[in-house]
C-alpha positions as CSV (number, residue, x, y, z in Angstrom):
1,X,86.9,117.1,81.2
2,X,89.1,118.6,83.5
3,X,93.1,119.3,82.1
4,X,94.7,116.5,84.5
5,X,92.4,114.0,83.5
6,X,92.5,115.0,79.8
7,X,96.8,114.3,80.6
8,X,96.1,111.5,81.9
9,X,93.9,110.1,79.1
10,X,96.5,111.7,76.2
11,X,99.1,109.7,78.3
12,X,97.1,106.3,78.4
13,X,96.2,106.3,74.9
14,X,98.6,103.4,73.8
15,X,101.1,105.4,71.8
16,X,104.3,103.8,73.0
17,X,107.6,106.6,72.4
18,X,110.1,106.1,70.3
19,X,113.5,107.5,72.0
20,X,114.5,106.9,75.2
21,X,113.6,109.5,77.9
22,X,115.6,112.1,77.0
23,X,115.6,115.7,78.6
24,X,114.0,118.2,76.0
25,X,117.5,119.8,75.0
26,X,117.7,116.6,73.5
27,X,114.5,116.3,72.0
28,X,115.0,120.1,70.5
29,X,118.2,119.1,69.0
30,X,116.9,116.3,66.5
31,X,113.1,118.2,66.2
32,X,115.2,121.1,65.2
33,X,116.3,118.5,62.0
34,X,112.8,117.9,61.2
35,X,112.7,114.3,63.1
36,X,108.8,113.9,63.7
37,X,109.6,111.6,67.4
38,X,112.0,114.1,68.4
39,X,109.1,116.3,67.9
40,X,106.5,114.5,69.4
41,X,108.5,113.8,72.7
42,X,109.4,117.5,73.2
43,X,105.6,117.8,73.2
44,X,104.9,115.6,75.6
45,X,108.0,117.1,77.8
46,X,105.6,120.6,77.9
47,X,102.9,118.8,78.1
48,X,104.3,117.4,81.4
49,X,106.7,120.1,82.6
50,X,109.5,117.6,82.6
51,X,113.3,117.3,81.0
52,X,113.9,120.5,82.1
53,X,111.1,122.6,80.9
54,X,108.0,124.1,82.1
55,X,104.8,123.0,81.4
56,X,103.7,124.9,78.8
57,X,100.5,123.6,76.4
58,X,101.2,126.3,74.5
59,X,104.6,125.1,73.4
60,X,103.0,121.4,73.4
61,X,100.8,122.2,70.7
62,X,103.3,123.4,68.6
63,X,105.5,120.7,68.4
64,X,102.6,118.5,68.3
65,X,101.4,120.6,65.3
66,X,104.9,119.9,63.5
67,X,104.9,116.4,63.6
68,X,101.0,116.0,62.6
69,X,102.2,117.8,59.2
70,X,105.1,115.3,58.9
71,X,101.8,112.6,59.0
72,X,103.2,111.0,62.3
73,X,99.8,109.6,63.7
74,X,100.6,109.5,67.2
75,X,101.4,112.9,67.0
76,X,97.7,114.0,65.1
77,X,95.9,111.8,67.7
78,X,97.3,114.0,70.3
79,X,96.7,117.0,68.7
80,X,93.4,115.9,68.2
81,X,92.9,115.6,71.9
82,X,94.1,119.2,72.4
83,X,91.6,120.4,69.8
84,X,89.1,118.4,71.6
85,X,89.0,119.8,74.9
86,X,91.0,123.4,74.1
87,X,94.5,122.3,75.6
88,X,97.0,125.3,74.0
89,X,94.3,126.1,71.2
90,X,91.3,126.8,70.5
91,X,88.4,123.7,71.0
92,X,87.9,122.8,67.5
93,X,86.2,119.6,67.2
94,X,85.8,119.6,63.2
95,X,90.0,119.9,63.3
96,X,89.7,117.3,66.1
97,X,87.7,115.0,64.2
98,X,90.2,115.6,60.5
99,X,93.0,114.9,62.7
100,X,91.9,111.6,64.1
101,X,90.6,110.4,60.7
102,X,93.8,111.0,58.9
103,X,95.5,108.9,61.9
104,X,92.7,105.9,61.3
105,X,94.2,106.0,57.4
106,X,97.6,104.8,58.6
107,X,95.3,102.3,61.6
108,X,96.2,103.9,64.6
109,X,94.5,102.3,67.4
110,X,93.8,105.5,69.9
111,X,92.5,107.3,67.0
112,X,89.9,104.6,66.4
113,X,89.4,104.8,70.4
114,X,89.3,109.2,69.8
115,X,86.4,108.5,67.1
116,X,84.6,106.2,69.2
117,X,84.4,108.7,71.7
118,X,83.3,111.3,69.5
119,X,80.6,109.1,68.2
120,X,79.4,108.2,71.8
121,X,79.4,111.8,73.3
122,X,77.7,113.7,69.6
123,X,81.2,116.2,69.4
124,X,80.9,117.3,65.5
125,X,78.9,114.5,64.8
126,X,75.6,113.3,65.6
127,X,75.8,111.0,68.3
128,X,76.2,108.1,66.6
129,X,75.9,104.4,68.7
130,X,76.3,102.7,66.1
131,X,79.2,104.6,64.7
132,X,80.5,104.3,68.4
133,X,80.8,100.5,69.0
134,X,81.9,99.9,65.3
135,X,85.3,102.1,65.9
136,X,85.3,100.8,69.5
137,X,85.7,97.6,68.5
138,X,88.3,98.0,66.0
139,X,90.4,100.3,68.5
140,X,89.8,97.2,70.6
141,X,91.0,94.8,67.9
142,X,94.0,97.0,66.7
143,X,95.1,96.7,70.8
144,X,94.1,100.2,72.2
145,X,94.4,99.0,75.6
146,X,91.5,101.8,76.8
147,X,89.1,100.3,74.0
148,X,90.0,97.0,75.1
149,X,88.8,97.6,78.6
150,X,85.4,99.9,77.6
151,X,84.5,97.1,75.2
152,X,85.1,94.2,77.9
153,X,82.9,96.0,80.5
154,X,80.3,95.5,77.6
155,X,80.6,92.3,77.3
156,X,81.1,91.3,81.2
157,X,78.0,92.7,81.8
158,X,75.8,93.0,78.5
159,X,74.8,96.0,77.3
160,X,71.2,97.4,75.7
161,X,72.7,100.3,73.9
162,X,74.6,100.3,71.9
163,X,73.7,96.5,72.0
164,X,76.0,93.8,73.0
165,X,75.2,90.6,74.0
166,X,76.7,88.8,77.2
167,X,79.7,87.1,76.8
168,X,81.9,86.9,80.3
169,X,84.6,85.2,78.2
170,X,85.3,87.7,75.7
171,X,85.3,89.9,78.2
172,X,88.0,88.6,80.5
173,X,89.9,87.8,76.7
174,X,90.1,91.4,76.2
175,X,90.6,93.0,79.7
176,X,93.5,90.5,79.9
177,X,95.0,91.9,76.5
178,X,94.2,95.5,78.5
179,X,96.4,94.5,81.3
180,X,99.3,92.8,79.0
181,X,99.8,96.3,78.1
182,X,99.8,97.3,81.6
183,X,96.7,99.8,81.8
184,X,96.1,100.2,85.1
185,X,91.7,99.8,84.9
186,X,92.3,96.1,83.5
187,X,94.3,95.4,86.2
188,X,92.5,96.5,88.8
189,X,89.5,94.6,88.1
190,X,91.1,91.8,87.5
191,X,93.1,92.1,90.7
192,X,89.2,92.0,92.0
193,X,88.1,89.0,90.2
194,X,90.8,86.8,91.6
195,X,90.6,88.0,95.0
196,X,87.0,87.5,95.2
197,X,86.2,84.8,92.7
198,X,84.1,85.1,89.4
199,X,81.5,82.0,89.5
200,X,82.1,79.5,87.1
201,X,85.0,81.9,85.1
202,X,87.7,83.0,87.7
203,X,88.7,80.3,90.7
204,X,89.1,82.5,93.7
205,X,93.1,83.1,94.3
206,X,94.0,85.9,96.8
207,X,97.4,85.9,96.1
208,X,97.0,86.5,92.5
209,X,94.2,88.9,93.1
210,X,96.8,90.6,95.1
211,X,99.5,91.0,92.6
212,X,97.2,92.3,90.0
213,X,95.8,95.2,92.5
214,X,99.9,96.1,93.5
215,X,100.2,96.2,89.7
216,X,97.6,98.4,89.2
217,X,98.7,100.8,91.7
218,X,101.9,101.2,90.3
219,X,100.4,102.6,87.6
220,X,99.2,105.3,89.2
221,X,95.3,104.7,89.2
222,X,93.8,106.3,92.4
223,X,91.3,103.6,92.6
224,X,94.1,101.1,92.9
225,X,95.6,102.9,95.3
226,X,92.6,102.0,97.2
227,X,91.8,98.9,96.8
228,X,95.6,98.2,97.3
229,X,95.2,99.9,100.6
230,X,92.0,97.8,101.4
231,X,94.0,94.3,100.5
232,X,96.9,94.9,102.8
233,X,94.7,96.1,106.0
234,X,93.0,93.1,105.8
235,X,95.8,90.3,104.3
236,X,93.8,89.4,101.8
237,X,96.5,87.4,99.2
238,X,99.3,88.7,101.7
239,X,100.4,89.8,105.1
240,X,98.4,92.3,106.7
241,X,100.6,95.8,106.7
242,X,98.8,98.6,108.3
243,X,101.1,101.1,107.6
244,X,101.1,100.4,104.0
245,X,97.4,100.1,104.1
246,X,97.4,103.4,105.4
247,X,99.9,104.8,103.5
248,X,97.8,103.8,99.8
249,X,94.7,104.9,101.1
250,X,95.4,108.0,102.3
251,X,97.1,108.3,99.2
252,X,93.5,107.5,97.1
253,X,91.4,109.8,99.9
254,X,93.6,112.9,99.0
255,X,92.2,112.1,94.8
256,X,89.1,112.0,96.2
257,X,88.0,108.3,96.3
258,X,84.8,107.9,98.4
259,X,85.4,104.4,99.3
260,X,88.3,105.9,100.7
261,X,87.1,108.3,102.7
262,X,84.9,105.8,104.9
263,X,88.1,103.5,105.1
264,X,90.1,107.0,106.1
265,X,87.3,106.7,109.2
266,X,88.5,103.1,110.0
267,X,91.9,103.5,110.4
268,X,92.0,106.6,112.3
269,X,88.4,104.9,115.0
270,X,90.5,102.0,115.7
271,X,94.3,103.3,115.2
272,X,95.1,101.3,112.1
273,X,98.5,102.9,110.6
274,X,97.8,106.1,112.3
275,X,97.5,107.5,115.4
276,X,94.1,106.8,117.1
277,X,91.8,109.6,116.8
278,X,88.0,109.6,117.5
279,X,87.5,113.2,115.9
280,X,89.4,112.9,112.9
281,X,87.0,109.4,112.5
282,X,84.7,111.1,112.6
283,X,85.6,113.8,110.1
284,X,86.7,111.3,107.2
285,X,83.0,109.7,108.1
286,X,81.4,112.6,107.4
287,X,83.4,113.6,104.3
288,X,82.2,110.1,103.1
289,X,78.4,110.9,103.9
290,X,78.5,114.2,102.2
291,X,79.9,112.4,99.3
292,X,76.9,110.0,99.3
293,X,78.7,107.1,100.4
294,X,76.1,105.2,102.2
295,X,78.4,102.7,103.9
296,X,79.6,105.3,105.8
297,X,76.6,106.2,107.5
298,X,76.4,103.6,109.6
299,X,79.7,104.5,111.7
300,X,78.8,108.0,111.8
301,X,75.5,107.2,113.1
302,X,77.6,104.7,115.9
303,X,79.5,107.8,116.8
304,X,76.5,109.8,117.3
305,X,74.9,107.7,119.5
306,X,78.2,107.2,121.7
307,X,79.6,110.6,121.7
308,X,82.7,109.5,120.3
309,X,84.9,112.4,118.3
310,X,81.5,114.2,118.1
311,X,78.5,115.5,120.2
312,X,76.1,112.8,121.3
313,X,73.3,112.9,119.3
314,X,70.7,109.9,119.3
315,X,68.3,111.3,117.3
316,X,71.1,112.1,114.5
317,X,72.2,108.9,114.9
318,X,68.9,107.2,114.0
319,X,68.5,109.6,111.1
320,X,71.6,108.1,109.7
321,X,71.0,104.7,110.3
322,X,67.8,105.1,108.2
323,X,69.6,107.0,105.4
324,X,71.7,104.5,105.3
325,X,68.7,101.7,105.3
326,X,67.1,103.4,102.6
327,X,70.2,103.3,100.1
328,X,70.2,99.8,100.7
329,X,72.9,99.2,103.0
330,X,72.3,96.1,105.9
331,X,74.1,98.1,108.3
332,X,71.6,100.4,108.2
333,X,68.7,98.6,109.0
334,X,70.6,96.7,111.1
335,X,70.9,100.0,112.9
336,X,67.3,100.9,113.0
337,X,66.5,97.5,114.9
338,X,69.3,98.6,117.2
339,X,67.8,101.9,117.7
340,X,64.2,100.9,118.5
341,X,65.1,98.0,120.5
342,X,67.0,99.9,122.8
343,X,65.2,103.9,122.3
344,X,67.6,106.1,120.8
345,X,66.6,108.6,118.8
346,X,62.9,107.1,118.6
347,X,60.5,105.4,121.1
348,X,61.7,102.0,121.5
349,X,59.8,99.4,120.3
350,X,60.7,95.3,119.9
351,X,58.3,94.7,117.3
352,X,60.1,97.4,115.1
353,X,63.6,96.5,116.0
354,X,62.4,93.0,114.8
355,X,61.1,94.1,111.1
356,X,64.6,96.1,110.2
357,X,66.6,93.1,111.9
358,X,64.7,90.6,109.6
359,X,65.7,93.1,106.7
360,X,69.2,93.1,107.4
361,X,69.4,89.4,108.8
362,X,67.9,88.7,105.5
363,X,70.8,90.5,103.4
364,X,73.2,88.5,105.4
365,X,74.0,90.7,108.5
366,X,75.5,88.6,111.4
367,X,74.9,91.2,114.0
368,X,70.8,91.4,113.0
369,X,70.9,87.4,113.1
370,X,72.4,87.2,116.6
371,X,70.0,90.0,117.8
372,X,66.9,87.9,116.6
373,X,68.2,84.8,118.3
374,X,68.0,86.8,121.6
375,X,64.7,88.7,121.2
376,X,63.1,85.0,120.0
377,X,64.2,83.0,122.0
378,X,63.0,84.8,125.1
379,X,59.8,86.5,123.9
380,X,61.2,89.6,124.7
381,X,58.1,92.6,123.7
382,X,57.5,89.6,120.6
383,X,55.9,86.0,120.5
384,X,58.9,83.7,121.4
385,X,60.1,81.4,118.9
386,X,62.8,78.7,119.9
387,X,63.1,77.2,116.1
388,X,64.1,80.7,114.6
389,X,65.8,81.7,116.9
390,X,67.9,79.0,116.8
391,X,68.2,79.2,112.8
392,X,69.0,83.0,113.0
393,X,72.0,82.1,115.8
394,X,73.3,79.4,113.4
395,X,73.4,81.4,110.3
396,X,75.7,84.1,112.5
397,X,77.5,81.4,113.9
398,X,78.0,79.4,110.6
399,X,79.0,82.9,109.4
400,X,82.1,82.8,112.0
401,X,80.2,85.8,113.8
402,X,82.1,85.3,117.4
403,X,78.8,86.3,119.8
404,X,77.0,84.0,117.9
405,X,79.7,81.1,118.0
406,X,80.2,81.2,121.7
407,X,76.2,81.3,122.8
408,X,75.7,78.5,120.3
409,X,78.4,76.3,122.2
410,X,76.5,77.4,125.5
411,X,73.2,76.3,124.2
412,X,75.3,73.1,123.5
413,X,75.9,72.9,126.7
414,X,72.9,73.9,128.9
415,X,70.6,71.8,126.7
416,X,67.8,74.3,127.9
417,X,66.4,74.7,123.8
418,X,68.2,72.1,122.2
419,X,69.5,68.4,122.7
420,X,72.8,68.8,124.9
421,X,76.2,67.6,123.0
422,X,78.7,68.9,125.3
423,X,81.9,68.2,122.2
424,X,79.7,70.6,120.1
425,X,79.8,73.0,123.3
426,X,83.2,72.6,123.2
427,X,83.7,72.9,119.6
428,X,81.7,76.3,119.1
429,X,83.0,77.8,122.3
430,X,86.6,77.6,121.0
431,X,86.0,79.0,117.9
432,X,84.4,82.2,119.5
433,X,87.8,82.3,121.5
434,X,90.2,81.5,118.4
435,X,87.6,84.1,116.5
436,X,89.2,86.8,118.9
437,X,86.0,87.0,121.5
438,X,87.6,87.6,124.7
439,X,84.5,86.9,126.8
440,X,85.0,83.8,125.6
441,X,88.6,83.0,126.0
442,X,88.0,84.2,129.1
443,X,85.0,81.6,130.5
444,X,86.9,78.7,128.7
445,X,90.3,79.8,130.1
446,X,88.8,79.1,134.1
447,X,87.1,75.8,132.5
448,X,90.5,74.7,131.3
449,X,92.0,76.1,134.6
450,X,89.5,74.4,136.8
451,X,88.4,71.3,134.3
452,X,85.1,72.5,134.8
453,X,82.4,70.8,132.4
454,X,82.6,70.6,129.5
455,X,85.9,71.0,129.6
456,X,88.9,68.9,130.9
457,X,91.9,70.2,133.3
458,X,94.8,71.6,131.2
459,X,96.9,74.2,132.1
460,X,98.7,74.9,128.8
461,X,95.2,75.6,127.1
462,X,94.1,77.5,130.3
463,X,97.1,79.7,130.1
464,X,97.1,80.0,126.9
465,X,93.4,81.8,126.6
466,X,93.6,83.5,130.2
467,X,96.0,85.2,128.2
468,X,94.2,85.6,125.6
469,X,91.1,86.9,127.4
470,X,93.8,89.8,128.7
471,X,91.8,92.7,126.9
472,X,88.6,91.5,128.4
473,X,89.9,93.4,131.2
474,X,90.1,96.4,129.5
475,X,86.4,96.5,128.6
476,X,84.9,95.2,131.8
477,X,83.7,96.5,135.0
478,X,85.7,97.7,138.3
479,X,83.4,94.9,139.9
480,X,83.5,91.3,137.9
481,X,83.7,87.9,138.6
482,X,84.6,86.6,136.0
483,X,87.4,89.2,135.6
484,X,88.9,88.3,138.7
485,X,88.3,84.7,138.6
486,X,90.2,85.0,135.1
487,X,93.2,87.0,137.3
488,X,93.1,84.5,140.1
489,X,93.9,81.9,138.2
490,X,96.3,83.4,135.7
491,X,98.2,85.1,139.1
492,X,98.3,80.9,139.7
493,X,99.6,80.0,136.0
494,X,102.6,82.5,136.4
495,X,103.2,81.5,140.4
496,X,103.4,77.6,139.8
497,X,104.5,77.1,136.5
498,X,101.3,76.0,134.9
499,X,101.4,76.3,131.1
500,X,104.5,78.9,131.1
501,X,107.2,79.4,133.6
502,X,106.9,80.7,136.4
503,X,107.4,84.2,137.1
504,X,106.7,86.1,140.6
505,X,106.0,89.6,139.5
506,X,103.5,89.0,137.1
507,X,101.8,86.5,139.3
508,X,102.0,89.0,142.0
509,X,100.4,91.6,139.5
510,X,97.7,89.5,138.3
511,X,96.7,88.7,141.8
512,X,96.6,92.5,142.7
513,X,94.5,93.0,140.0
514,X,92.1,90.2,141.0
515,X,91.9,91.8,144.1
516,X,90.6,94.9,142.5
517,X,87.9,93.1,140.6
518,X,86.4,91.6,143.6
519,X,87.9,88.4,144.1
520,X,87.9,87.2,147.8
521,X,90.6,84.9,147.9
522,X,93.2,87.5,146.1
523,X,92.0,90.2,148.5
524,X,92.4,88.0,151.6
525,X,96.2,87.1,150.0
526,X,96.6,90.4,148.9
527,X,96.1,91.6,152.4
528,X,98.1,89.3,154.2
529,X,101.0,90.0,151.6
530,X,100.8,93.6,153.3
531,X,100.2,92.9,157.0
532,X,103.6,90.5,156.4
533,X,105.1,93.7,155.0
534,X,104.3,96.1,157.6
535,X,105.8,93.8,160.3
């Protein structure tokens, strides 16, 4: 065990101080007199390098030493720990094992935990199972808040050895004892539960959820830091906060989280907290990869194939994809139908694109579902099948995936494959546009504008999504009709009042830009604007 997580651990083992925080001159004064505490504190101020000392095991030892002989058993349950893992003496497990057994005489809870331990791992004893869950449960019953968690994961999940049978109840009982007492692990996964719901035990409640993950954080747990982070990117039980997002997770990356790592990748592809940057992406992706984080993959591979923040590199990028397929991961076989569908990195070929999108379709991924709608319904390189392809578009849709949503309301609407219902049309075309899908916004923005079918006249709903539709722009072509149809008619919204006030230079903007996209009526005005100029 490493010496910071051996702190850690001899700071988390449920031994509450007696005094005050006091610097060590204060500590020395009274352990000078003999008081064990006094003692005992001074310790912990070398073991920490705090109150005005330096850290200095040595010195810890010593002090820790005094008190043991005075029989304080916090004190020998530290010391044990030092003898333990050779902390400012010399790794003695026998005196480790003495130590924590004269503690357990006067019931100390952590040195029940210390001999459970001992029994687990075989350190002076034969390793023991038995021995193990016998003092783990007392540590557990005495309130060692550690014990309390260990023992709970046991019975969460069942274990086979050392056997303990399945009982979800006693296991929430005891991690919520854990996080009376503030340990950070309980916590945390209880933070988890309630954000995410524990079936027939734990009603989902994202608020809650939340305040059990900020709790956990404070205390100091890199994984909370995390999962802290992870909650306040996406609001989940609060506001979103980017910059705090950022801020935790960064902090949990730089302890070497791997979950972190990937999310490190996130923030810095899409600008979330930080400053947009496709290389350093790219960089945090890979850390995650060589890690063995397999949800990572998938991004890198995305970078590969678009040159983005590294060299393009199809075939890398399909090697990824299938790395990450074969450790389980949707995305990755989600992927691999990507990649053979379209060639890169391998011969393209529908049939195979097919297989790995059923595979991740199958596991739930929205993106495969929507691609198998497209390739089925058209017989596209496979036997075309209207009735799943309409199933698969469903699922995505039902699963408030926003491609999905919107070609569902246009099936609605042509009738081509399916009865036509033009309020469902309407109903599954909003919520692409409400979902954020700006080709959307965009089509039902001129339908509002135009009250073309299915869709009545309104000008407050038109302006509202031709303003929504805005970053459509950004992704489209020089040449677009719908892009300058979208322009036209917002230039109109801003030059007659319809749906917000009216306001010249923006409609004069909007119809120079529709201009640019190819729309003949704003070039002809846009041109006659500047022959009126000239004269």
């Amino acid at each position: 065990m490493k010496i910071k997580q051996l702190l850690m651990l001899m700071l988390m083992v449920g031994i509450a101080f007696s005094l005050s925080a006091q610097d060590a001159s204060f500590y020395k004064k009274y352990a000078d007199k003999g008081d064990k505490e006094a003692m005992y504190n001074l310790a912990f101020c070398y073991i920490n390098g705090n109150g005005g000392v330096q850290q200095d095991y040595n010195q810890a030892t010593f002090w820790f030493t005094k008190a043991a002989k005075k029989n304080y058993a916090p004190a020998q349950v530290s010391l044990a720990y030092c003898y333990l893992y050779g902390t400012g003496v010399m790794k003695d497990y026998k005196q480790a094992w003495d130590l924590a057994q004269k503690a357990i005489k006067q019931q100390n809870a952590a040195a029940y935990y210390l001999i459970a331990q001992m029994c687990k791992d075989g350190m002076y004893v034969k390793q023991n199972n038995a021995g193990y869950l016998q003092n783990l449960k007392t540590a557990a019953r005495l309130g060692d808040d550690d014990a309390q968690v260990e023992l709970g994961e046991f019975y969460l999940s069942g274990n086979e050895t050392p056997y303990v049978a399945q009982n979800i109840r006693e296991g929430l009982t005891l991690f919520e004892k854990s996080a009376r007492q503030n340990n950070g692990e309980a916590l945390l996964k209880l933070g988890c539960y309630y954000r995410d719901g524990l079936d027939g035990y734990i009603t989902k409640d994202p608020q809650k959820g939340f305040q059990y993950i900020q709790a956990a954080a404070q205390t100091g747990l890199p994984r909370a830091w995390f999962e802290y982070g992870y909650v306040n990117l996406y609001g989940w039980g609060c506001e979103p906060n980017v910059t705090e997002a950022a801020r935790y997770i960064s902090a949990a990356a730089e302890e070497d989280v791997p979950n972190a790592y990937k999310l490190m990748g996130d923030l810095y592809l899409y600008g979330y907290g930080v400053e947009q940057d496709d290389k350093t992406a790219a960089q945090w992706y890979q850390k995650a990869v060589d890690a063995g984080y397999g949800n990572a993959y998938s991004q890198l591979a995305w970078l590969c194939l678009t040159g983005r923040g590294v060299s393009e590199d199809a075939s890398k990028g399909y090697s990824l994809y299938k790395a990450a397929a074969d450790a389980g991961y949707p995305e990755g076989n989600a992927g691999l139908g990507m990649c053979y569908e379209n060639g890169l990195g391998v011969t393209q070929n529908v049939s195979q694109a097919v297989k790995y999108f059923q595979l991740a379709a199958d596991a739930g991924n929205n993106y495969s579902q929507f691609r198998l709608y497209g390739i089925l319904r058209d017989g596209n390189g496979v036997s075309k099948d209207v009735s799943k392809a309409l199933q698969y578009l469903r699922d995505a849709a039902n699963n408030e995936y926003a491609d999905a949503m919107y070609s569902l309301g246009y099936e609605y609407y042509v009738g081509e494959i399916m009865h036509q219902e033009n309020s469902q049309a309407v109903k599954w075309m909003t919520k692409a546009a409400d979902a954020g899908n700006a080709f959307a916004a965009a089509m039902i923005g001129n339908a509002y504008y135009s009250g073309t079918e299915p869709f009545t006249k309104d000008f407050n709903l038109a302006f509202k999504y031709l303003s929504q539709a805005a970053q459509y722009l950004q992704a489209t072509d020089e040449k677009d009709e719908l892009a300058g149809q979208l322009c036209r008619n917002l230039a109109a919204c801003y030059r007659f009042g319809r749906g917000t006030e009216v306001n010249n230079s923006l409609a004069s903007f909007y119809t120079e830009l529709a201009a640019q996209f190819g729309n003949d009526e704003s070039v002809d005005a846009v041109n006659l604007i500047r022959r009126n100029n000239e004269k």
